[in-house]
N, C-alpha and C positions, 0 to 999 in steps of 0.2 A: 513728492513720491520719489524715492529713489532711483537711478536708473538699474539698478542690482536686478529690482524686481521684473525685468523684460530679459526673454532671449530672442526672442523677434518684433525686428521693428521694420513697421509698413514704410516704405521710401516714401520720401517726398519729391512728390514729381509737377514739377511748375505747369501752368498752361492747361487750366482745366481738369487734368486729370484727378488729382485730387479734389472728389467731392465732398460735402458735408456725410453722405452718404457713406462713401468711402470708407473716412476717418470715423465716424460714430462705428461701424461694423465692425472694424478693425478694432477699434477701443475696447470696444463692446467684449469684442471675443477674448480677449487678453493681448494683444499686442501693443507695442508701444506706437500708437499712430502722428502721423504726421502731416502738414498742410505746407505744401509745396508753395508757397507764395514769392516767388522772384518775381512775376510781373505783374503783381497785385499794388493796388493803391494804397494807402493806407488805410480809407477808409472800407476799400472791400477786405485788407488784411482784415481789419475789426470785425469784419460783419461774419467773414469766415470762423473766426475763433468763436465769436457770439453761436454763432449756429451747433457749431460742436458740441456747445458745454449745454445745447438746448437741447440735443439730441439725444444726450445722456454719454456722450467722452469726458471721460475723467480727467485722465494726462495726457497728453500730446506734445509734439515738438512742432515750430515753425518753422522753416526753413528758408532764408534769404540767401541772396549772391552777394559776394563782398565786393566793392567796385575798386577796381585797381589799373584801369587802361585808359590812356587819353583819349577821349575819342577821334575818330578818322579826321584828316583833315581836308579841307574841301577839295583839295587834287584826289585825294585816296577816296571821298567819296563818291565823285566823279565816274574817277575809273571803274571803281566796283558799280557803279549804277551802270556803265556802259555796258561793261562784260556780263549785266542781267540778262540784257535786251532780248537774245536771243531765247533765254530758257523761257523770259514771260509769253516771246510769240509762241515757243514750241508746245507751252501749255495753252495758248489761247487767253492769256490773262494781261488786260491792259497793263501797262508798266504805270502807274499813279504818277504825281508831278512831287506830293508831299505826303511825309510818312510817319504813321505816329507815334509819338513818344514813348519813353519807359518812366514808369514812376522812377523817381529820388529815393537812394537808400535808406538818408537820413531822414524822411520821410518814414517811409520802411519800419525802421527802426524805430523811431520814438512809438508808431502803432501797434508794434512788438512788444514793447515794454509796456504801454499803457495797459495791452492786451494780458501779459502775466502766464504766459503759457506759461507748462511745468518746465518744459525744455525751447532754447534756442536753440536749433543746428545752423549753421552754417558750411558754404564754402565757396570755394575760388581766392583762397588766401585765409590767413589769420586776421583776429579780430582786437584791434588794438583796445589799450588797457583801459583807458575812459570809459570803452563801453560795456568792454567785462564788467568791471568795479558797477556799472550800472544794473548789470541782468544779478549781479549778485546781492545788490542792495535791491532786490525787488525779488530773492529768491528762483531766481530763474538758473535753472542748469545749463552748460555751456557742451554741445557737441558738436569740437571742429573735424575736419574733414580732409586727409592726406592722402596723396596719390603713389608716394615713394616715402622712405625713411628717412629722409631729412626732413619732409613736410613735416610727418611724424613727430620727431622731435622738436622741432618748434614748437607744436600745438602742443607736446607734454610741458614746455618749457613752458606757457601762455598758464597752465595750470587750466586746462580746460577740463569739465568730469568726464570727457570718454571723447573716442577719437573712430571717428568712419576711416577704415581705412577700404579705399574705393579700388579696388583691382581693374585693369585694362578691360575685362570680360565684361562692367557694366554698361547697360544701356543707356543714353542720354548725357550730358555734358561731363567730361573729364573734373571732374573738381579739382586739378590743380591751380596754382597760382600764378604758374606759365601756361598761357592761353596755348601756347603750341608743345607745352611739354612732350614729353616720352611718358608713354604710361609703364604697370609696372605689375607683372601678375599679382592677385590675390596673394597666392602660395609664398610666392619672396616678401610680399608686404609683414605675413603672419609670421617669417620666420624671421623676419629683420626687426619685427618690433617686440617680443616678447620681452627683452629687461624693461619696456615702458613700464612705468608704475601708474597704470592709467584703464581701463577699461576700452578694448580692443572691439569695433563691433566692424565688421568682414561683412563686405561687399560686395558683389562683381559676378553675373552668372549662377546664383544661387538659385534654385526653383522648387525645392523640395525640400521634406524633413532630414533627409539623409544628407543633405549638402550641408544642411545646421549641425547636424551631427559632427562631421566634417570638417566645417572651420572652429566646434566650439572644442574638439579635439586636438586642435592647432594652437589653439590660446585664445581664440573668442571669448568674450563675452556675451555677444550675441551675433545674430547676424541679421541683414537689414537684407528687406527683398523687394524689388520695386517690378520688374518685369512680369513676376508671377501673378503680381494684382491687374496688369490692363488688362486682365476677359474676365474679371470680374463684370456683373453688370453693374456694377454698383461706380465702378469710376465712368470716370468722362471721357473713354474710349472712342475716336471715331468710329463709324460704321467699316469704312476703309480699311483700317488700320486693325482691327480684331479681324478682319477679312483673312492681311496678310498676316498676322500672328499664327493661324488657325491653318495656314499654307505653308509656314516655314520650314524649311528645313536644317538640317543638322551646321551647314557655313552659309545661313540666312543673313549675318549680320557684317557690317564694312562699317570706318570708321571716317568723316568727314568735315572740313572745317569749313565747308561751301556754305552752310546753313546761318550759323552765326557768329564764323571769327576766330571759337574754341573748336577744338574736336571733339567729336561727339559720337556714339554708337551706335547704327539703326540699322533697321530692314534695308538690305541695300537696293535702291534705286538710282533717280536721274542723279541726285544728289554726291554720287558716290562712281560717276563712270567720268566718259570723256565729256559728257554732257554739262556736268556742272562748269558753274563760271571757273577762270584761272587764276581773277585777279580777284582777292576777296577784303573787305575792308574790316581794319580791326573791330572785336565784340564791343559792344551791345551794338555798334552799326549795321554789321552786316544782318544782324539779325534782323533789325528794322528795313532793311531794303530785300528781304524776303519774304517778310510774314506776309505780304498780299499776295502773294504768289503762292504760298505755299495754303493759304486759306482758303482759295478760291481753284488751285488746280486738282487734277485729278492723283491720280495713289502713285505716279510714278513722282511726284514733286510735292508731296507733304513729307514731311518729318518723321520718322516713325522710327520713335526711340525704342532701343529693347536692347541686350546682353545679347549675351551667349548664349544663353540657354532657349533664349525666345520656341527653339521647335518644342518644346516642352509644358508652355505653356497650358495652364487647366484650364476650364469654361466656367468658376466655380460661384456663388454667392462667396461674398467676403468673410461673412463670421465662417461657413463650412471650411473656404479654406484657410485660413487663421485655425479652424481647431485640428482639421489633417494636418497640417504644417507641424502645429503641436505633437501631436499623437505620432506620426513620422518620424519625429526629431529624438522623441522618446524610446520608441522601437528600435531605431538607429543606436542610441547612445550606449 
């Protein structure tokens, strides 16, 4: 299916959030849906896309992280385990001796392909040519992911079908390639990449029809909304975390590399004050020397990814809102 056919696509947001529920609702209603798998197995990636297409989703995208950093080394993991110490007592959460792994990309990957989604997205860098020539020899559409206009033009350069471009304003991991980049408005993204000959789909703070309207005004193609889906009940929402959603307010959200390594956008809490550690070990490390801590404490030291727009959040079922979203964007246009 082509990607033409979408002007809203449901983010892919890793770590439970994307349910089977989710993505079928999403599918369902007309959106292009997606299955956030970065810290999926291979074989739960399968089981994931299996459920989808059992559900009655049509097209959808996968969504992996491309691995690009050495991991820490044992001085740097060290330190970052030391400088935990504190936040686990402040929460009450034993500090663990051993911590556990993240699946293999290449892993990952071959489960992707086997898998046959209509679309692979990616991001945290470009996706070398072996495995394009792969996802295109198996008909699979290729959506990289840039945080600035040089990203940008790599990815038009790689010959990928369309290009996320992720504005500062989004919530949860920066998808660029430099784990500590500079992020980079929405607004400059859309205005620096329109000679792309590429399908543009705008990111970052979106939560309504009128924001589609908005960037597809700008030179969108479409536009991809991940924040507006956590109070669906349909995702994998903590109870916590729709708590603070549903609290937020208008400068709810701070930006933080405490968590794992990248910066990243959430409800700001411990994560994000003087509270968090100082010394923090490169990604996917640090992220592994937090997830107990952040699974087991209470709403000041969980995660809780969201944009800009987080105070705007709806409470909606997912096909309702996928078709307001629609209707909205149409009204708006």
């Amino acid at each position: 299916m082509p990607f033409q056919d979408y002007t809203l696509i449901q983010a892919p947001m890793a770590g439970g959030i994307n349910t089977t529920e989710l993505t079928v609702g999403a599918a369902r209603a007309g959106a292009l849906a997606s299955i956030g798998a970065g810290y999926l197995s291979g074989a739960a990636l399968e089981d994931a896309v299996t459920a989808a297409r059992q559900g009655g989703a049509g097209a959808f995208a996968v969504n992996l992280f491309i691995p690009g950093e050495a991991g820490a080394s044992e001085a740097q993991w060290r330190a970052a385990r030391e400088a935990l110490v504190p936040c686990y007592e402040a929460a009450g959460v034993a500090l663990p001796e051993a911590f556990a792994e993240l699946p293999g990309f290449d892993e990952q990957f071959e489960a992707m392909l086997e898998a046959r989604p209509a679309f692979f997205s990616f991001t945290f860098g470009r996706l070398d040519k072996a495995r394009r020539d792969a996802c295109r020899a198996r008909g699979i559409g290729l959506i990289g992911t840039a945080t600035t206009v040089d990203e940008a033009r790599a990815q038009a350069g790689d010959g990928v079908d369309a290009i996320v471009l992720q504005g500062e304003e989004a919530g949860g991991h920066r998808g660029s390639a430099d784990p500590r980049g500079a992020g980079t408005s929405l607004a400059e993204l859309l205005a620096g990449c329109r000679d792309l000959e590429r399908p543009l789909i705008a990111a970052g703070g979106l939560m309504d029809g009128a924001d589609m309207a908005r960037v597809l005004g700008q030179g969108a193609a479409a536009a991809q909304l991940g924040t507006a889906f956590l109070s669906c009940p349909e995702a994998g929402t903590a109870p916590a975390w729709r708590d603070a959603l549903a609290a937020a307010g208008p400068d709810a959200t701070a930006v933080t590399a405490a968590v794992s390594g990248r910066y990243a956008r959430g409800l700001a809490n411990a994560w994000m004050d003087e509270r968090a550690p100082a010394t923090i070990a490169p990604y996917p490390d640090q992220h592994r020397l937090t997830s107990p801590l952040r699974k087991a404490a209470g709403v000041e030291w969980k995660s809780l990814w969201a944009g800009t727009g987080a105070h705007r959040s709806r409470a909606l079922p997912v096909a309702e809102l996928v078709a307001t979203l629609l209707e909205e964007c149409r009204a708006a246009g």
